[in-house]
N, C-alpha and C positions, 0 to 999 in steps of 0.2 A: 413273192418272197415276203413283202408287207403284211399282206393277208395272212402267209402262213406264222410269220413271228407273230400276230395279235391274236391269232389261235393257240400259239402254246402258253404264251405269257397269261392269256383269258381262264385257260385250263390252270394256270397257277395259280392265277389269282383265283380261283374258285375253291380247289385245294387248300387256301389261305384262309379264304372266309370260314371256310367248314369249320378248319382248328380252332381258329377265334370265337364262333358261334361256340364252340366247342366248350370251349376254354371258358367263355363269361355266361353264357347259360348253359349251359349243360349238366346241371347239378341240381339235386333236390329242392323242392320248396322251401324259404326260409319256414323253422320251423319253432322258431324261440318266441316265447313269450315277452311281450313287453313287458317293462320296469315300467311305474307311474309313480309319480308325486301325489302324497293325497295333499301336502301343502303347498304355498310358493315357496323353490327353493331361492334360498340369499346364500349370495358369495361374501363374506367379509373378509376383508384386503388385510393381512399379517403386515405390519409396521415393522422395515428390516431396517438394520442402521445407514446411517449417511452414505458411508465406503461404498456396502454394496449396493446402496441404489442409485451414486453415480456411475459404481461400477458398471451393472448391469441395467440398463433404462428403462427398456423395451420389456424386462420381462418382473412377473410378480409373482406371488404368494398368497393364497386364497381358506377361509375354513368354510367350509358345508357345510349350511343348517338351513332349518323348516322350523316355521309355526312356532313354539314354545322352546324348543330349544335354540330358535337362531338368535329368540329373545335374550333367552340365557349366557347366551356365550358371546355378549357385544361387547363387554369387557375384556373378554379374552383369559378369563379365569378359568381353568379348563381343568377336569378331572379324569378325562377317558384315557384308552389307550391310543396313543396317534398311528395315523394309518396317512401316506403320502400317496396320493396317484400322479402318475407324470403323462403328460400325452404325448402323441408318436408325431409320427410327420404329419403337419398341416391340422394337428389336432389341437381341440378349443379345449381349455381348462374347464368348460364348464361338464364335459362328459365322465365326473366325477358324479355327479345326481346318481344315476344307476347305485352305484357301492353305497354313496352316503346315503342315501334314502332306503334300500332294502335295511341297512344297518341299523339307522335308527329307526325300522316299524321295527324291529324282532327284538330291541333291547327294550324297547316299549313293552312288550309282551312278559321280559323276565322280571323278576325279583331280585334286589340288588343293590339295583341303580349303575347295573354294570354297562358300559357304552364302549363307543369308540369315535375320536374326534378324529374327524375326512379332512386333508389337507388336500389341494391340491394344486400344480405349479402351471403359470400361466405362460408359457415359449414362444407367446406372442406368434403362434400356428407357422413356425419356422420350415420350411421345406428341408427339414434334414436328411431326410432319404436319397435326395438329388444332390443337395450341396452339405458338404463335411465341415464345413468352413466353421460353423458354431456349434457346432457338436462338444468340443472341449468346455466353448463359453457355457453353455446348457451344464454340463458335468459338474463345473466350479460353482454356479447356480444353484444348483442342486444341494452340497455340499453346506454352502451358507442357507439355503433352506431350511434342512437338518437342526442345525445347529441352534436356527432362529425357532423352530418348532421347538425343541428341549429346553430351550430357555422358557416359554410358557409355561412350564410345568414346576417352578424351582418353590412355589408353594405348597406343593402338595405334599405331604408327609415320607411317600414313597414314589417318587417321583421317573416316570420311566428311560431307561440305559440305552435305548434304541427306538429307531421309527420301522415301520413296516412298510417297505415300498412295495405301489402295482403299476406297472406299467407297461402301458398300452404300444406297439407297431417300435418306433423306435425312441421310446420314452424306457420301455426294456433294457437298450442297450444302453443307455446313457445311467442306469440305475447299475448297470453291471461295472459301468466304467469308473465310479466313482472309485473303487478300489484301487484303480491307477493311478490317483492323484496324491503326490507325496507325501503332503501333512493331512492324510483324511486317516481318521482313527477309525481300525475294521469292527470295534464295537457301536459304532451306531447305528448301524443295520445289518440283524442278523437274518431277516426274510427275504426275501425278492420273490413275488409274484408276475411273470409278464404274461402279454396275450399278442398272438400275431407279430412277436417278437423277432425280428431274421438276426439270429446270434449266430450262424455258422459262418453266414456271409455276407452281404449287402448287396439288396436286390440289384441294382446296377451300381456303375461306377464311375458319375460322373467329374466327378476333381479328384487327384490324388490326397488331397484330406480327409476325405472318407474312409480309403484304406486302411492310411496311416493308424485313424482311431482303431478301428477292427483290429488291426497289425498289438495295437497296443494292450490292447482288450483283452484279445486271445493271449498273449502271452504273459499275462499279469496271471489270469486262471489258470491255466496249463503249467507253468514252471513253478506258482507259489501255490501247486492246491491244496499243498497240507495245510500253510497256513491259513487259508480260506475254506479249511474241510468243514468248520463247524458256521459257517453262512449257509442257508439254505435257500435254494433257487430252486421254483416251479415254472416251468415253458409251456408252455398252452397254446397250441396250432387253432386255425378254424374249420380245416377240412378243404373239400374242394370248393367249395362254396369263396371261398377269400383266394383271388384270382391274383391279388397284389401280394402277395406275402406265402407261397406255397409254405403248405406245413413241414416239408421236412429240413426249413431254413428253423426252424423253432429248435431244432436240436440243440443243445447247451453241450461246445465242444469241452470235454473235461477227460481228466484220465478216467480209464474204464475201472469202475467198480467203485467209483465215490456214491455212495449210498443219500447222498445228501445234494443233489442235482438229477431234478427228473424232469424228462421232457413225457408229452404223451397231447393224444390231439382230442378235438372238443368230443369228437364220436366216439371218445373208449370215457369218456367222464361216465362216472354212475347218477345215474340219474338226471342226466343231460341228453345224454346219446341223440344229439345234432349237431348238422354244422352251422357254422357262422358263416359271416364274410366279414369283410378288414376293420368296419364299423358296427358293426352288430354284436359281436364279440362284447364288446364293452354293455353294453345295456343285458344281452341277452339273460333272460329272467332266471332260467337254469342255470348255467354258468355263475351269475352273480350269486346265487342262494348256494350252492356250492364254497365258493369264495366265501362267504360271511359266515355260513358252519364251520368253517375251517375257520376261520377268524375266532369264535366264542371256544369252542376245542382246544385252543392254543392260548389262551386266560390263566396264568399262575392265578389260583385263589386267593392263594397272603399275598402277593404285591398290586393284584388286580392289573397287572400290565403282560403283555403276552413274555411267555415264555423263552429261556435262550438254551435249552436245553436241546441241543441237536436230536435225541431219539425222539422224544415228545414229538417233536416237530414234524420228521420223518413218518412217525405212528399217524398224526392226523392229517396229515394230506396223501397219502397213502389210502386212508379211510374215505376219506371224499372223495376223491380222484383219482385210484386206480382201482380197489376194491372195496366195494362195500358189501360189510358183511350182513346187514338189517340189524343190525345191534348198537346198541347207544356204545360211542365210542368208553374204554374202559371197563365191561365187562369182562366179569371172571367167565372162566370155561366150566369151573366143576359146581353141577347145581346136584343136589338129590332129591330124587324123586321117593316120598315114602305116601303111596293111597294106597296100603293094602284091605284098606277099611271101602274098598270099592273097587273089589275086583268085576266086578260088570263094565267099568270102563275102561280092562283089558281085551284085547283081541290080539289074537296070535296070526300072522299070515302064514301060510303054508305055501301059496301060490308064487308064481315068476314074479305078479306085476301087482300095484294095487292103486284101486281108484277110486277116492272118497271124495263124494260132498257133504258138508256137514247139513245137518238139518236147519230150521228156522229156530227151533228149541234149542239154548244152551245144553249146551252137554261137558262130561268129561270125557276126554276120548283117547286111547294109545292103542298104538299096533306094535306087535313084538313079533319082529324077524330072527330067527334063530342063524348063527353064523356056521356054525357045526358043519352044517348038510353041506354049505355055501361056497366053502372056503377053494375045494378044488375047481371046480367047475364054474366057477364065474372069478372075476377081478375086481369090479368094481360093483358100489350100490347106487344109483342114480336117483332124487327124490325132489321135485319140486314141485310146489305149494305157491297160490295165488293172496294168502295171509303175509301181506307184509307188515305186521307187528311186531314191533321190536325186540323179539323175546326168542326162547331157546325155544328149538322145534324138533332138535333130531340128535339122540341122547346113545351113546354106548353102556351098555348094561355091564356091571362090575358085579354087582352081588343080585341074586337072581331067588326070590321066593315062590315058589309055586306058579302061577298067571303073572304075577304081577313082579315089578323089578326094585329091590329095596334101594340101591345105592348108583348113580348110572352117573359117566362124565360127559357135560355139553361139547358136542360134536357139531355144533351149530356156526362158530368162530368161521368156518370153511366155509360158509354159504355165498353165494355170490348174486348180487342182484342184477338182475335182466328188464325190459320192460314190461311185460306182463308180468312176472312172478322171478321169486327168486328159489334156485337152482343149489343143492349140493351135491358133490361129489366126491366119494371116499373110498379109498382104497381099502383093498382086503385086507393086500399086507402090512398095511400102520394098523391093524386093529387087532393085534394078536392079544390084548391082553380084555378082550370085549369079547363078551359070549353070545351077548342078542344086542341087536339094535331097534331102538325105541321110536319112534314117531308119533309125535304130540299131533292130537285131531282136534285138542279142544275149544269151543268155543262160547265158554262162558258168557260173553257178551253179546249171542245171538245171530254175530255174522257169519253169513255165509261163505264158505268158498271150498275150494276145491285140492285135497292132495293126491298126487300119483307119484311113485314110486317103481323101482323096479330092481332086478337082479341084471347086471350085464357084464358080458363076455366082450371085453373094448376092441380086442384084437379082429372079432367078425364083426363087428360095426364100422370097420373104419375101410373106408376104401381110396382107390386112388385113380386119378385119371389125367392123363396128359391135356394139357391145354394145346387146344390150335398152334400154328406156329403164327407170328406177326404180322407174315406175308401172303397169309391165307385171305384175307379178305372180309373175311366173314364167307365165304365159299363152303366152308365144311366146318362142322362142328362135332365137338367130343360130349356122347351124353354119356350117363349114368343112371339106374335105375336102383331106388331102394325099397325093394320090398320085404325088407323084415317089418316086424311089428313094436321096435324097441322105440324107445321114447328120446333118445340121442343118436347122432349116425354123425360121422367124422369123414368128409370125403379131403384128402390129398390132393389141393392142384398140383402137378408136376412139372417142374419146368418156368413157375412162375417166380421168378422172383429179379425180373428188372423193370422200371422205371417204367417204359416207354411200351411194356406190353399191356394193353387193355381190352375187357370181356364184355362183352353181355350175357350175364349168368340169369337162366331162369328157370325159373324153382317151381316144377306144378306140379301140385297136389291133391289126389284124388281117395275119397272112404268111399267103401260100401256102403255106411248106415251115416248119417247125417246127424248130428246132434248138434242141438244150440247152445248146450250151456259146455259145451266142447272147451278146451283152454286154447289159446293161439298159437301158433306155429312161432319158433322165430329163427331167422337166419345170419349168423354170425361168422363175418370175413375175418378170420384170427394171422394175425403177423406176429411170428416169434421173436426177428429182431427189434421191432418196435412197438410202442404204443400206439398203435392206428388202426385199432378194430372198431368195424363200422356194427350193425347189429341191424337189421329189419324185420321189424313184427308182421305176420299176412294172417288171414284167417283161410278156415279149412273147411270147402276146399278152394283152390284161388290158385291164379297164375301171377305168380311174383317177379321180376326185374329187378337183379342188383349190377351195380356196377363194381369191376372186376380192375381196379385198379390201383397203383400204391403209391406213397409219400415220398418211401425211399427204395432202393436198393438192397439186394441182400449183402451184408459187408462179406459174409466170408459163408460156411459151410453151412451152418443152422439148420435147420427144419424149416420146411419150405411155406407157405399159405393155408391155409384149413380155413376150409367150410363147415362150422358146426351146424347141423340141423338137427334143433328141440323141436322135436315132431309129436305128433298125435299119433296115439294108438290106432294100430288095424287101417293104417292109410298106407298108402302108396308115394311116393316123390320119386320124380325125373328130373333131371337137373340137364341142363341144355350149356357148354361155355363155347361161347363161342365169340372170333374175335369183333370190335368195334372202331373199323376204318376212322368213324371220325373221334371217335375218341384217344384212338393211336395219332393223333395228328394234334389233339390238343393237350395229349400227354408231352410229344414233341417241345410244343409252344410256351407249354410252359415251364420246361428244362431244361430248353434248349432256345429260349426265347430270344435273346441277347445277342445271336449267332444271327439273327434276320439281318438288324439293321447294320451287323458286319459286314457281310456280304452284298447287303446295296452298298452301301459304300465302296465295295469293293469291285461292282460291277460299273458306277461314276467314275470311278479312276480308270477302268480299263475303257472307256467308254469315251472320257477324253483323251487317253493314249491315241486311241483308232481316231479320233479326231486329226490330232497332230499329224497321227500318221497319211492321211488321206491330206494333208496340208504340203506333205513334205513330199510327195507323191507328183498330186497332182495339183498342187495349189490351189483346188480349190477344197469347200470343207463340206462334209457330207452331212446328209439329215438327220439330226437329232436323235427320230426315234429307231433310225439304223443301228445308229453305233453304238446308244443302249441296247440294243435289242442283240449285237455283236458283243456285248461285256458280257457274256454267259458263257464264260472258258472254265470249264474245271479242270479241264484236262491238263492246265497249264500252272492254275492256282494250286488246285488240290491235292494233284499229283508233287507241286513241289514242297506241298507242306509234310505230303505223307513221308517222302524223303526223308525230308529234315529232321521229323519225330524216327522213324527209321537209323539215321546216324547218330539220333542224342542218345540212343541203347547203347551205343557204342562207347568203351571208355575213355579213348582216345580223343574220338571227337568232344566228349564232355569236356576235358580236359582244356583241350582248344578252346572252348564256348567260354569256360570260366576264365580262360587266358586272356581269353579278350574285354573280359569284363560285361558279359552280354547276357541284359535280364534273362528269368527261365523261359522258357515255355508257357503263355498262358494255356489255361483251362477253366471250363465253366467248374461252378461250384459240383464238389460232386454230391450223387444224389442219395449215398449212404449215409445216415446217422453219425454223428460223430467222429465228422469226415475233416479233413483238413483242407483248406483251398488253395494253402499256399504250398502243398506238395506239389509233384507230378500224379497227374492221372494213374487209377491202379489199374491193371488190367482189367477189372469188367467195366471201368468208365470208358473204357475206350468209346464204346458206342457213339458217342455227341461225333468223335470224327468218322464214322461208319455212316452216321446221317449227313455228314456234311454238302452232297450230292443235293440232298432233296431240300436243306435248307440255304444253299447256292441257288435253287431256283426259285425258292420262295424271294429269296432278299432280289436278285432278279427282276422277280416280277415286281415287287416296291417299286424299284428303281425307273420299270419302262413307264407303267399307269402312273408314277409320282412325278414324273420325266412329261409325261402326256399332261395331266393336270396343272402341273404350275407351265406349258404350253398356250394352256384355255386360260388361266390366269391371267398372262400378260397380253394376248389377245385381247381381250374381255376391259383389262384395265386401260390397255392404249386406247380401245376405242371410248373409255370415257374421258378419260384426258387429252385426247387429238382435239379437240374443239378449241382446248387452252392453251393450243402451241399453233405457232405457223408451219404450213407444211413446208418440208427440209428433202432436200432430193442429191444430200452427201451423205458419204459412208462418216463423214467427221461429225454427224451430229452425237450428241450429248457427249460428248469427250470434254476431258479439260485442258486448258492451256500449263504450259510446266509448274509455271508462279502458283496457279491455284491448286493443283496435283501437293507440290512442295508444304503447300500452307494449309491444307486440308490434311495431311498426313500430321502433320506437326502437331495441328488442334485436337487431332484424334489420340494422339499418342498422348500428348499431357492431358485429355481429359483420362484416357484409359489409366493413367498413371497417378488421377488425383482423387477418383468416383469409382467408377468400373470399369473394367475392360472389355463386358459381354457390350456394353452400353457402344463402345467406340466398334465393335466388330459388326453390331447390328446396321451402325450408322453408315460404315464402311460399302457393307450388303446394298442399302438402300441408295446409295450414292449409284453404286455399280448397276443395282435394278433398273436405272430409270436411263442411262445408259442404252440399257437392252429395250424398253419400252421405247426409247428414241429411235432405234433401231427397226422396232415393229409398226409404228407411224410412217417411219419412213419407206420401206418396205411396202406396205401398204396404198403409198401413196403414189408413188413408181409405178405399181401396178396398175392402180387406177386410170395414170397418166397413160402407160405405153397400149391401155386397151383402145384409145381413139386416135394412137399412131396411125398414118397413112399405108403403112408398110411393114410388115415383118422381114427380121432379119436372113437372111440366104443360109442355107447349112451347106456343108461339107459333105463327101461322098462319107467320110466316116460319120457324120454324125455328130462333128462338133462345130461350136458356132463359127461361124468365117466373120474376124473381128475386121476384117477389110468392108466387110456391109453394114457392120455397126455405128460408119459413122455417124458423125450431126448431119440431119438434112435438115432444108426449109422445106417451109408450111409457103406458101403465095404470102400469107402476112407477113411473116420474116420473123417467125419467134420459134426457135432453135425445137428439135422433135429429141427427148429424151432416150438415150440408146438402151438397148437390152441388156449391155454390159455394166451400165450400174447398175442395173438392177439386181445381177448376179452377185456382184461385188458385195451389193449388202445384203443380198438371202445368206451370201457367203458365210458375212458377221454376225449376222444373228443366230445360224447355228452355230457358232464357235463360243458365241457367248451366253446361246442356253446351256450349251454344255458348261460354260463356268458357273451359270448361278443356280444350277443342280449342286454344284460342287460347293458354292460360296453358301448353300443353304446349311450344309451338315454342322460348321463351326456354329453359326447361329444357333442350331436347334441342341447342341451341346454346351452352348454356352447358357442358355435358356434360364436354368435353377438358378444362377449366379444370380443374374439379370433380375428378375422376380425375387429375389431376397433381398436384392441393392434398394428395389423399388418401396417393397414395405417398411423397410427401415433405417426412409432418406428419414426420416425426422429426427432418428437419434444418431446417424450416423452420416456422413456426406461421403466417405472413402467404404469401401469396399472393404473389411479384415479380415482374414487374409484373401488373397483373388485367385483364383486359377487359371486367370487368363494372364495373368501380367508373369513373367515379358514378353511371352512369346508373342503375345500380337502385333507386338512394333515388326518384324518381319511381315508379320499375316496383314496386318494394317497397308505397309508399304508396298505389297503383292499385290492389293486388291486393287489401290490407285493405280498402281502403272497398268495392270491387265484393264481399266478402263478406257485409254486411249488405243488398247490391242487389235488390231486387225488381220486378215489374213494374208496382205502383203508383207506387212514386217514380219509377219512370222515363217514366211515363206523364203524371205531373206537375209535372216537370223543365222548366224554359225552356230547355235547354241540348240537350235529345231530338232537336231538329230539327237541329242542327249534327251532334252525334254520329252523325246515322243518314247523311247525307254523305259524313262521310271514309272512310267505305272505299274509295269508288270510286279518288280520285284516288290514296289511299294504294296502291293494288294497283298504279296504275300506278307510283306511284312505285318499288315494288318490284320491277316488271316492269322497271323501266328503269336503276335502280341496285344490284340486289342480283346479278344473274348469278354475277359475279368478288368480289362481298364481300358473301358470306352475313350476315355480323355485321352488316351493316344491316338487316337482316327487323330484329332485336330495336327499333330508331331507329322502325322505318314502326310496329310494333307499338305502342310509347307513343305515338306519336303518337295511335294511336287509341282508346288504352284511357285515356290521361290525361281526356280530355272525355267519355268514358263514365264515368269515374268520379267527374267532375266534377256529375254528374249528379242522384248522391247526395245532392249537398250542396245545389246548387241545381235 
């Protein structure tokens, strides 16, 4: 039975590791360029007033410069436009270098003297993501920031009306929060850039002050967005690559159709088209150069300070960052073309397709397509050119002389850049009032490159193919073959569009005739509902691999995934989807991540139930890794939570639920864009509780190998510390007497009540650990003893020990022989009290973030502000003392065993049902069970 539990639990944890492997590498090679300093970069420290620097202690105010300019501005006389970076969690003030250094080489390069002064805020690398606790403090920081920066500017003639905020993980959210703060005036920042941003929801939940801000956050944007419609905000995911921060947490929850709030992820940027991860993000060389064009683009020329013009605004990150058209932001569309003084660098195409490279010689060069012929029989004209220069290349013809076209409107506005080459597409029917279309060959300047062009019918290029089902395995696969000859082909996945389904798509392609100076193939995963199209460049011919996975959810009806393939002439593509076992598992992980360490918890709880119960039973208590290995009930758990979701449909029972005053339903964030978390799940979320099964055995298996490990732990540790104690051959060892129980509680509680409370909870643990290591010496040491006994105990016909042979005998020398009955007694206790410090480790590991911020910032502060442990630990505190002195005879002879051995159940579910979205409850379900266990003691 042993063997077979560490065979399924072995199989799950193997299942575990896959996702995880899954989950942290399983993603492309970082593919971003570094940022370098060609100076040393200098931080100079912004001198804030008295208030706020007793206010705030811990944290500062920094300006970015190098070399000549860091010379220039030690005064603080300052003439740029200010730009403020904030870092995220555990982030250093100084990963402004990236912004401010790309910034100041490219203002170097203009005429001007146009710049931008890099501020940025030092949080003293606060763990904000864990603990919520200064989240606000951060926000009012922020704030006087602001304010301290515009005061620097009050000599300049025109002096600038706002800062531009970029902030990085959750420096984001603290830049969005500023808006919630009463006396913050919403004109002093009109921008908000973040990166790796979680604005929808907060990757875990460890104190209810973290909520809270979100709770705040969300609703300040959401009920005031008109007044907040002309603030613009850009969200910037990193891809799969940023394992801490999923991109579809970057979403910016806002009513739909504000034009003025865009989210989209680092692989749909133009000219980026890679992912990050959680720190890379910030330096990466694409993304930043992006960021600083968008930056000079948004420069009022009369005030020389950026822009508050909401279209502007919208216009050039739009242009950066979701299409770029190869055109210097602010061109006109209508150019004319008049060389009728050289009609020789007209050519008319007659043909479907056309494929030019230009020579090495400068030339002037145009093709004229006639629309005439065109207009029924095909839809669309597809044309794209490996010339990314700035300028117009694909012209509709209005007046029309002989060969050549006297008056033609740019058609070029439409183009779209790709990684090899940029791509337009135009419709038949917007071109009714266009007789021919023009195509610019020329290359006066000598370079070479390549245009192809073609005539196509969209509706037979586009196909469609069902994806695997999830549960296939990768077993069977859906292919597709494309052999026309068209230079675009649009295949339909069908059936894709949830979270948790993931492909390996591959793309191979084979010509007849081989050519080297061929243009690249490239493969584009298009999502309609959101910004998270990846793009893969392959050459031809080649076997390509994409991965077939998404950010988010389809929220509602849309149009499903497309596969764009800009293909090569006269080749062939097979497309192969099929699904990706361990990918479907790290897709799980990390959507459903949060639902693990629920469910170990929730297999601890049942795990000491079966404990008690086997106490209340047979008084004595069972092995450890049984009654973990026995907390794998779903049938009990999850059947009663489906229930319970099952009656909340109900409105009666809603009714009831609210009557009693009884929080909602949690649920994980869900995985659709502009999704809400503090609704109820919509019907396609359901899935998270459809996996619940398979991630009940994940958390499971935590529980037994976590349960095993800290086993080997105390093992390992008794036997270094046995040398420093005398061997003890009572179950009373490491217990305390009342007095000290009494005074050790007390001391705990007023330090928990004057510093922190993770700090008294940890002490509490530690007191109780050694407890159990007293236990495991001793235990050890019994054994030792009773192996050079003269005689073993006599057994029973059943099988159990006959305590009539257990007595004391003599040795000839007269020194008493240790019976096998204590020794029982204490294997007894030690498994009753592994099983509690499985259970005493969860508040610990939850209290953790607290603990580690109390730590960094004893010097400015010796209490904790606010704590999320106080007050519930003066219970957990006094629980933990009296279960030290716990054994299995009192507990055998407790009126109170029978209730104790109970609550685990409904408490699991309770935790199944409220803790998803606020972990900090496990620590609520946990007293609740350890208070009448320890209740137990007494009576």
């Amino acid at each position: 039975m042993r063997l077979a539990a560490g065979a399924f639990y072995g199989l799950a944890l193997g299942l575990l590791a896959v996702g995880l492997r899954e989950l942290l590498t399983g993603f492309e090679e970082n593919r971003c360029s570094m940022t370098y300093m060609f100076e040393y970069p200098e931080y100079r420290r912004v001198s804030l007033p008295r208030r706020v620097a007793r206010l705030y202690p811990a944290y500062g105010l920094y300006l970015y410069g190098e070399g000549v300019y860091a010379q220039e501005t030690r005064a603080l006389k300052l003439t740029g436009a200010p730009v403020l970076f904030l870092p995220g969690n555990a982030g250093s003030y100084k990963q402004a270098r990236s912004l401010g250094s790309v910034a100041l080489r490219k203002a170097e390069n203009l005429d001007g003297g146009l710049h931008f002064n890099v501020f940025t805020v030092d949080f003293n690398e606060e763990l904000v993501a864990l603990y919520g606790g200064s989240l606000l403090r951060q926000t009012q920081f922020l704030h006087e920031s602001i304010k301290a920066i515009l005061r620097l500017y009050k000599h300049v003639k025109t002096p600038p009306q706002s800062v531009v905020l970029v902030g990085h993980s959750m420096g984001g959210v603290v830049a969005r929060a500023l808006f919630t703060l009463p006396r913050f005036n919403t004109n002093l920042v009109s921008l908000i850039i973040t990166q790796a941003s979680p604005h929808l929801a907060p990757v875990l939940v460890l104190d209810p002050y973290l909520l809270d801000f979100y709770l705040a956050v969300r609703q300040k944007w959401v009920n005031q967005a008109n007044k907040l419609r002309n603030v613009t905000v850009l969200s910037v995911g990193g891809g799969y690559r940023d394992y801490q921060v999923r991109s579809g947490l970057v979403s910016l929850p806002c009513p739909p159709g504000d034009p003025n709030k865009l989210s989209l992820v680092a692989t749909a940027v133009p000219r980026t088209w890679v992912s990050t991860d959680h720190l890379s993000i910030v330096w990466c060389k694409e993304l930043v150069l992006a960021t600083v064009r968008a930056f000079f683009d948004l420069i009022d020329p009369e005030t020389r300070q950026f822009t508050v013009n909401p279209e502007r605004k919208k216009a050039v990150l739009s242009h950066h960052f979701i299409r770029h058209p190869v055109r210097m932001l602010g061109d006109t569309q209508d150019a004319s073309i008049s060389i009728s003084d050289f009609p020789e660098a007209w050519s008319e195409v007659n043909t479907l397709r056309l494929a030019y490279s230009t020579p090495k010689e400068g030339q002037l060069k145009y093709f004229l397509f006639a629309l005439s012929s065109r207009r029924k029989a095909y839809s669309h004209f597809y044309c794209r050119s490996n010339n990314l220069e700035m300028t117009g290349w694909v012209y509709g013809c209005v007046h029309k002389n002989g060969s050549s076209c006297m008056h033609a409107v740019d058609l070029s506005m439409d183009t779209e850049l790709l990684p090899p080459y940029k791509v337009l597409i135009l419709s038949l029917s917007d071109l009714s009032s266009v007789s021919h279309l023009v195509v610019s060959a020329s290359n006066l300047n000598g370079k070479q490159f390549t245009v192809e062009c073609e005539w196509q019918r969209q509706v037979s290029q586009t196909l469609s193919v069902p994806v695997p089902h999830v549960l296939s395995f990768g077993l069977t696969a859906s292919d597709v073959t494309v052999s026309s000859s068209g230079l675009l082909h649009t295949i339909e996945l069908q059936h894709f569009h949830q979270v948790y389904q993931a492909f390996r798509i591959n793309v191979a392609s084979q010509c007849k005739v081989i050519k080297a100076d061929r243009l690249p193939s490239v493969y584009r995963m298009k999502v309609a509902w959101f910004r998270e199209d990846s793009l893969t460049t392959a050459s031809v011919p080649s076997v390509t691999e994409i991965s077939g996975m998404l950010h988010t959810s389809r929220p509602d009806n849309t149009s499903g995934v497309l596969l764009e393939l800009h293909t090569a002439p006269n080749c062939q593509y097979k497309v192969s989807v099929r699904t990706s076992l361990p990918r479907v598992l790290g897709q799980i992980l990390r959507f459903c991540g949060p639902m693990v360490p629920v469910y170990t918890v929730v297999t601890l709880l049942l795990a000491c139930g079966g404990q008690l119960s086997s106490i209340l039973k047979s008084k004595r208590a069972a092995n450890m890794s049984q009654v973990v290995g026995k907390g794998l009930q779903p049938h009990k758990v999850n059947l009663s939570v489906y229930i319970l979701h099952s009656l909340l449909s109900c409105n009666w029972f809603q009714e009831v639920w609210s009557t009693l005053r009884l929080p909602p339903v949690d649920t994980l964030p869900p995985s659709y864009p502009d999704g809400s978390f503090l609704k109820e799940a919509a019907p396609a979320e359901l899935w998270p509780h459809l996996l619940s099964p398979l991630l009940y055995v994940l958390g499971a298996a935590v529980a037994f190998w976590g349960s095993t490990l800290l086993r080997l732990i105390i093992r390992l540790i008794s036997l270094i510390l046995a040398p420093l104690h005398r061997p003890c051959v009572s179950r009373d060892c490491g217990t305390l007497r009342l007095r000290s129980q009494l005074l050790i509680t007390l001391c705990l509680t007023v330090t928990g009540a004057t510093s922190c409370g993770a700090l008294s909870i940890c002490a509490a643990f530690l007191f109780h650990l050694y407890r159990v290591l007293r236990l495991q010496m001793t235990e050890r040491s019994l054994s030792h003893m009773l192996n050079l006994a003269p005689r073993k105990p006599k057994e029973a016909e059943n099988g159990s020990v006959d305590r009539n042979s257990l007595s004391v005998t003599k040795e000839s020398g007269g020194a008493p022989l240790l019976s096998e009955c204590a020794l029982q007694e204490v294997r007894d206790d030690l498994q009753l009290h592994l099983c509690l410090s499985a259970l005493f480790t969860l508040p610990v590991m939850l209290s953790a973030p607290s603990l580690i911020h109390w730590i960094r910032n004893l010097r400015y502060a010796a209490q904790l502000d606010p704590d999320p442990c106080w007050p519930h630990i003066v219970p957990l505190i006094t629980a933990y003392m009296l279960l030290i002195n716990c054994n299995t005879l009192k507990l055998s002879n407790s009126k109170l065993l029978p209730l104790a051995s109970c609550l685990p159940l409904p408490l699991a579910v309770v935790v199944v049902t409220f803790s998803p979205q606020h972990l900090y409850r496990i620590s609520y379900s946990l007293l609740a069970a350890l208070v009448p266990l320890a209740s137990c003691c007494l009576l």
